[in-house]
C-alpha positions as CSV (number, residue, x, y, z in Angstrom):
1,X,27.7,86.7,104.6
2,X,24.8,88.7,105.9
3,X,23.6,92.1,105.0
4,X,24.9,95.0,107.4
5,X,21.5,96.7,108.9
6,X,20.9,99.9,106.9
7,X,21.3,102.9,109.6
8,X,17.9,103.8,109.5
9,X,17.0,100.8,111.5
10,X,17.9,99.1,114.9
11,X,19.1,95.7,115.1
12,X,15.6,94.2,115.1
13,X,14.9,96.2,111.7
14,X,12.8,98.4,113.6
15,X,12.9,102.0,112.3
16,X,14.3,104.2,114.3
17,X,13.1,107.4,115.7
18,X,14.5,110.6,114.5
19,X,16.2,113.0,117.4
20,X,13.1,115.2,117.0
21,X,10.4,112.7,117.3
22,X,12.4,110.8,119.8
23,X,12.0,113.9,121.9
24,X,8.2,114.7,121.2
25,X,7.6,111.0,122.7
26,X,9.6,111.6,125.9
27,X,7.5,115.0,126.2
28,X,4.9,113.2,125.2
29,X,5.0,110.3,128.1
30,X,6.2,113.4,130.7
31,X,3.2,115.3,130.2
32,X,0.3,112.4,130.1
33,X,1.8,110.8,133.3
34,X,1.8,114.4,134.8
35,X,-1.2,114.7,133.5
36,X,-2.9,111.6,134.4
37,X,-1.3,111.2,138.0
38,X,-3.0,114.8,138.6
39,X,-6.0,112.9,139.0
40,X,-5.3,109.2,139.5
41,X,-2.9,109.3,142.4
42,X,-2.0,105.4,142.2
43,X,0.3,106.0,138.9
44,X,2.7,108.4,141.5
45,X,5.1,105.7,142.3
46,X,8.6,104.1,141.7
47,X,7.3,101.7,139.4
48,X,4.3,102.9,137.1
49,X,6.5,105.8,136.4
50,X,9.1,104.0,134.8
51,X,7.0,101.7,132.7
52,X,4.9,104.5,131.8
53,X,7.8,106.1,130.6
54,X,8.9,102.8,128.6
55,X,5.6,101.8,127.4
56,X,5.1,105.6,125.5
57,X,8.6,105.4,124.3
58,X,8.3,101.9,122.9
59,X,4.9,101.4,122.0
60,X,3.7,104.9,120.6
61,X,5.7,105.0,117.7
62,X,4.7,101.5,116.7
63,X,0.9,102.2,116.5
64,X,1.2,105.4,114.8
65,X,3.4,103.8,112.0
66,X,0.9,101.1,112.0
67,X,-2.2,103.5,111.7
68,X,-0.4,105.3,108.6
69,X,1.0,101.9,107.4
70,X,4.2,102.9,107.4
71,X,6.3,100.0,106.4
72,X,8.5,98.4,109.8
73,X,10.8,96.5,107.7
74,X,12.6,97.0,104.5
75,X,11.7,94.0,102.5
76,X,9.8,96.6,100.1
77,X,13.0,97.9,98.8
């Protein structure tokens, strides 16, 4: 029998975000696509919004646990 996934992470045995820092990255993506699109006016459509809004989401979280070496799995425990 496997081991159930500890709640703490998804079911990849990625961490997951807290509610807090789930919300600072969707603020986070909001205002650098507003931001960005201010000036670039080729990100204002149906589908650099979306995978702008993905990418920050997904991606963001990952670098910054690798730039303070966080641990992504629990094989440390």
């Amino acid at each position: 029998m496997t081991d159930p996934v500890p709640p703490s992470l998804d079911h990849r045995g990625s961490r997951r975000l807290g509610r807090r820092e789930e919300i600072f990255w969707y603020l986070f993506a909001a205002v650098s696509y507003v931001s960005l699109s201010v000036y670039h006016k080729w990100l204002l459509n149906w589908i650099v919004g979306p995978l702008w809004l993905v990418a920050t989401v997904a991606i963001g979280p990952v670098i910054i646990d690798r730039i303070r070496r966080r641990p992504t799995s629990s094989t440390d425990a």
